[in-house]
C-alpha positions as CSV (number, residue, x, y, z in Angstrom):
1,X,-8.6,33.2,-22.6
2,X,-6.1,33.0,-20.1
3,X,-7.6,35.8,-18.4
4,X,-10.7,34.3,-18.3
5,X,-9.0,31.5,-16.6
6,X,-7.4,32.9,-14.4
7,X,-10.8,34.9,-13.0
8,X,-12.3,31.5,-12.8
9,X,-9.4,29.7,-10.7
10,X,-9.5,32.9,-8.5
11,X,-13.0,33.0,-8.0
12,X,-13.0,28.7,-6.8
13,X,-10.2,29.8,-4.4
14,X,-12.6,32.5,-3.3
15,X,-15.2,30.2,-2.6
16,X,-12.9,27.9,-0.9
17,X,-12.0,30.5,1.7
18,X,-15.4,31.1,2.6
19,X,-16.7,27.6,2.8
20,X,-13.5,27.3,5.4
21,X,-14.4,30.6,7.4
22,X,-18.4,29.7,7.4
23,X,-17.6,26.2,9.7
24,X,-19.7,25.3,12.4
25,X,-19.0,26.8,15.4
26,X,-18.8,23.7,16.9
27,X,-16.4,22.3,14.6
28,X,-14.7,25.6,14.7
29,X,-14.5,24.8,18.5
30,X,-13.5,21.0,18.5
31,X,-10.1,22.5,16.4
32,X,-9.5,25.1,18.9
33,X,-10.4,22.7,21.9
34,X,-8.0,19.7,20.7
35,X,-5.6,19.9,23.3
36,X,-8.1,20.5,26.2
37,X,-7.0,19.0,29.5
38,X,-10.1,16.6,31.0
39,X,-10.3,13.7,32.9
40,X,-13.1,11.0,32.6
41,X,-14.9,8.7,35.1
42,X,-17.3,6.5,35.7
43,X,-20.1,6.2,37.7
44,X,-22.3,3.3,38.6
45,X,-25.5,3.0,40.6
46,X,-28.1,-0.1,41.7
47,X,-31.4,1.1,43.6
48,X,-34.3,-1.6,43.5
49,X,-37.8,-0.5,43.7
50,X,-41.0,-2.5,44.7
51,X,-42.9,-4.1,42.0
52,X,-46.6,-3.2,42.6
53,X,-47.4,-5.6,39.2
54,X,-47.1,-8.9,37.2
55,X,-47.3,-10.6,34.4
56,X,-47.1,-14.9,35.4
57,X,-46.8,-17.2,32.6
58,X,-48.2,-20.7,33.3
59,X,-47.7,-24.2,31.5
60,X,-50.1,-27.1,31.9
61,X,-49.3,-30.4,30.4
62,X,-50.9,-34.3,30.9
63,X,-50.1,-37.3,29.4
64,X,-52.8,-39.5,28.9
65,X,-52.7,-43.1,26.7
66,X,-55.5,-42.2,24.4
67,X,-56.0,-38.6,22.3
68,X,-59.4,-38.1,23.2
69,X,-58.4,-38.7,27.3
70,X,-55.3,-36.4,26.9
71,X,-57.5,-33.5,25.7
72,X,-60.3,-34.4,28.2
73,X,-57.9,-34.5,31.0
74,X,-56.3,-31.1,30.1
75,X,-59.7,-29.2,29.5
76,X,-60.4,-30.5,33.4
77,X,-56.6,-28.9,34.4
78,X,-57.6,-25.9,32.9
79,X,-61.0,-25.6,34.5
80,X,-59.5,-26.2,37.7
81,X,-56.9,-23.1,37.4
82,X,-59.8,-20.8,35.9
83,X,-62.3,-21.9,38.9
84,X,-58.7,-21.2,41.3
85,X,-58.1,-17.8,40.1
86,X,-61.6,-16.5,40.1
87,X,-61.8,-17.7,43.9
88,X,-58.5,-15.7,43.9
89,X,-60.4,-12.4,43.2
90,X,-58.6,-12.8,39.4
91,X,-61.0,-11.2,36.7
92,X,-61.6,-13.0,33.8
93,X,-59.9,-10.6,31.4
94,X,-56.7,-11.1,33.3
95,X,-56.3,-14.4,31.9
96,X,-55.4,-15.4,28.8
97,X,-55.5,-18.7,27.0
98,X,-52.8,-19.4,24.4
99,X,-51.0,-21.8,22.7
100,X,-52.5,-25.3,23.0
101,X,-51.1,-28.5,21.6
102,X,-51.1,-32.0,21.4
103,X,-48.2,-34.7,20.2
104,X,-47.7,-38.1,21.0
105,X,-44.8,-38.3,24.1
106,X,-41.8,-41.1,23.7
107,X,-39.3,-42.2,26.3
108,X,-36.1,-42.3,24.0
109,X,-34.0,-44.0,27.5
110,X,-33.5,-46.9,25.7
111,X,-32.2,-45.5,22.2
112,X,-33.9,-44.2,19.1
113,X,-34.8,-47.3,17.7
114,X,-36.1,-48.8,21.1
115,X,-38.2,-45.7,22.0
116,X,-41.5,-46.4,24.3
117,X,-44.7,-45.0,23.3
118,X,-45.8,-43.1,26.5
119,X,-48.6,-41.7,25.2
120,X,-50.6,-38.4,24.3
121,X,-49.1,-35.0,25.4
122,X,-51.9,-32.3,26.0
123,X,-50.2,-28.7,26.6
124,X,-51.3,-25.1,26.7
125,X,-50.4,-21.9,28.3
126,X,-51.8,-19.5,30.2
127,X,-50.8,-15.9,30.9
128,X,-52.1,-14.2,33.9
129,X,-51.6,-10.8,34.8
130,X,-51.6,-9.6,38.0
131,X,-52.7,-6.3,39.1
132,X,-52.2,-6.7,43.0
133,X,-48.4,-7.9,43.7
134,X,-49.6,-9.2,47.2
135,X,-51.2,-12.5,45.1
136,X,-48.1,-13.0,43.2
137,X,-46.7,-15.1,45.7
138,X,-49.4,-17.6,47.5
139,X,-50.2,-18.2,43.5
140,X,-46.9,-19.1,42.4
141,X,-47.3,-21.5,45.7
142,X,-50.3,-22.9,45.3
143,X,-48.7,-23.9,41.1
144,X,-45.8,-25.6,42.6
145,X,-47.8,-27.8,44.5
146,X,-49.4,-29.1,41.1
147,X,-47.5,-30.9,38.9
148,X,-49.8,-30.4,36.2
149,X,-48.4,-26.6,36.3
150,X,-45.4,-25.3,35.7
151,X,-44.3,-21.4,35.5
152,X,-41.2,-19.0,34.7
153,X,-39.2,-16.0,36.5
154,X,-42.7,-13.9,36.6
155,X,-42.2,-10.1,34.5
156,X,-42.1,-7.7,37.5
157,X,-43.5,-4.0,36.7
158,X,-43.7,-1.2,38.5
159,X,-45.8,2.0,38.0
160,X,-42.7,4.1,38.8
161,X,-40.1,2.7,36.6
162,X,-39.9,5.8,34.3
163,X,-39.6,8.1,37.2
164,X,-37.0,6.2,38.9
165,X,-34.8,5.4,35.9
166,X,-34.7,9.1,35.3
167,X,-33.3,9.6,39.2
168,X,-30.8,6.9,38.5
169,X,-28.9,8.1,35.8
170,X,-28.9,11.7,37.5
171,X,-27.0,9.9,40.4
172,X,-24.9,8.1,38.4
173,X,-23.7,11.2,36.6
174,X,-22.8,12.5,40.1
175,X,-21.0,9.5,41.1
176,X,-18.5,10.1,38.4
177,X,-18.6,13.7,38.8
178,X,-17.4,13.0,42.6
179,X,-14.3,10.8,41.3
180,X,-13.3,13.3,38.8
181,X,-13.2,16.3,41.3
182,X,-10.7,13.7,43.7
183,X,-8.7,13.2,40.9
184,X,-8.5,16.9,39.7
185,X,-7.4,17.9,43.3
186,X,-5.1,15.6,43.6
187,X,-3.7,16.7,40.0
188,X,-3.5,20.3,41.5
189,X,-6.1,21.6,38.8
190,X,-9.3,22.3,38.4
191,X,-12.8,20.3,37.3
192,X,-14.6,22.0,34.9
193,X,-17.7,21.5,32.7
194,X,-19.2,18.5,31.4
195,X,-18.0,17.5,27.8
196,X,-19.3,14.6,27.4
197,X,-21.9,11.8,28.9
198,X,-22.2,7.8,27.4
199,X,-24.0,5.6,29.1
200,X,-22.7,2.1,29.6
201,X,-23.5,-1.5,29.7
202,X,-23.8,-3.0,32.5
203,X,-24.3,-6.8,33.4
204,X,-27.7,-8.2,33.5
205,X,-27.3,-11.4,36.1
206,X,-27.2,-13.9,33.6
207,X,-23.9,-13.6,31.3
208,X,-24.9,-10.5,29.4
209,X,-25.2,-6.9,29.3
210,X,-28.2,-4.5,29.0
211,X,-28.0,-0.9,28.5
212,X,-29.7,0.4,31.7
213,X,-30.4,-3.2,33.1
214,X,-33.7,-3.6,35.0
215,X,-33.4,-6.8,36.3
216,X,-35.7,-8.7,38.7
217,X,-35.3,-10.1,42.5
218,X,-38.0,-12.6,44.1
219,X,-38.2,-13.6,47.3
220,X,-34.9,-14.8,48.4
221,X,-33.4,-15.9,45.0
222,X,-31.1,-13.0,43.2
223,X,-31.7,-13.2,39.6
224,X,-29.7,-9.3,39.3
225,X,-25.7,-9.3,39.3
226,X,-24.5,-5.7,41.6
227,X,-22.1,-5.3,39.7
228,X,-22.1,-1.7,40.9
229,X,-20.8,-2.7,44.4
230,X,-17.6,-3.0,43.2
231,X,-17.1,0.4,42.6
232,X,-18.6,1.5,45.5
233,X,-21.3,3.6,43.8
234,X,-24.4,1.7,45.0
235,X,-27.1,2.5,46.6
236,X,-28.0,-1.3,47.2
237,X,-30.9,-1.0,50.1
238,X,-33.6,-3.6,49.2
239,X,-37.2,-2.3,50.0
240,X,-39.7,-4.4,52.4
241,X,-41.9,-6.8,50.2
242,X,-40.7,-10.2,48.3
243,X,-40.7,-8.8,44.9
244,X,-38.4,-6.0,43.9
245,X,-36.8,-4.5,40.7
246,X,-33.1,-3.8,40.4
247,X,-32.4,-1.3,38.1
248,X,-28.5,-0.8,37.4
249,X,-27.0,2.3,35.4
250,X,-23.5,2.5,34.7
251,X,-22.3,6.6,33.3
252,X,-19.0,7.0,31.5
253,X,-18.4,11.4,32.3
254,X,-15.6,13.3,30.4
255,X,-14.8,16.6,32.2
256,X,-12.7,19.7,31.4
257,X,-9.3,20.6,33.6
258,X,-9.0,24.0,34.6
């Protein structure tokens, strides 16, 4: 029996052996590579691109004493904007209708319990989407001179996003490639291969962070944060037209020391 026993326990350590000599590689390597001298860097970049289309979300709103006035009134508003766009060169399909609601409207000045009755609130949205970005503009003027209309930051696209997000983080990646080759000269060694890539966050313009931030810039007013000038990575030349697209990507780079 104890011979049996003894084959048994000799056979597990057996097995033990091999499960420890059939590692991955890569493990095998990460044990041999612990003490691998590397240096890591980051890299930040900002290039803006034209936006060559939109997507312009519009509010209409009237306040009328009676229901059937309020809706009456609004149905007129909304005429008016349809007739405007289509005199625009809008198609009809670019326009959608959504969201429309009434409620009675109080002036609360005065205190909860002395509220005024102002009357009927008529409301609705429309989003239009605009294929030519040269008509983004003379329409968002022609809205603010309404004051039935309102509208929001419009959601700038561009046909070459993809393309240029893909150039972005390659020169990002050689930002912090640049830094780490001035730092292993002025170590006296070597810069090796890449062992590792992470992109960052970076900060969107309005308190936060977005992985790979595309951000938005109309007219004069900057709605993106550069925070990539401070490191001096940026490529911050804004293209001609009034409505760009900032895209910011921010690479942390780990590199071998030869």
């Amino acid at each position: 029996m104890k011979k049996i026993l003894t084959l048994v326990a000799f056979a597990a350590a057996n097995a033990l052996v091999a499960g420890a000599l059939s590692l991955p590689l890569s493990a095998a390597d990460s044990n041999l590579n612990s003490n691998q001298r590397s240096v890591t860097t980051m890299g930040t970049v900002n290039v803006t691109i034209p936006a060559d289309s939109a997507k312009l979300f519009v509010s209409l709103s009237v306040t009328e004493s009676t229901l059937e006035q309020s809706n009456s009134h609004l149905d007129e508003v909304l005429a008016a904007l349809q007739a405007e766009l289509k005199m625009r060169g809008f198609p009809e399909k670019s326009v959608v209708l959504k969201n429309r609601d009434v409620r009675k409207s109080w002036d609360y000045s005065n205190g909860t319990s002395n509220r005024k009755f102002l009357g009927y609130l008529s409301s609705s949205q429309v989003i239009i989407s605009i294929d030519d970005i040269s008509k983004l503009s003379p329409l968002i003027t022609y809205l603010g001179l309404h004051e039935e209309f309102g509208s929001w930051q419009p959601d700038l696209r561009s046909s070459k996003i993809g393309e240029e997000r893909k150039a972005v983080l390659a020169s990002a990646l050689r930002a912090a490639r640049n830094k780490a080759e001035i730092l292993a000269k002025e170590g006296g060694a070597k810069l090796g291969a890449l062992l590792e890539a992470t992109e960052m966050d970076v900060s969107d313009g309005y308190g936060g962070f977005n992985r790979a931030n595309i951000s938005m810039r109309n007219s004069a007013v900057v709605f993106s944060n550069n925070a990539a000038g401070d490191n001096g990575d940026s490529d911050s030349a804004t293209p001609a037209g009034d409505h760009v697209i900032s895209i910011n990507v921010r690479i942390r780079a780990t590199f071998a020391l030869e």
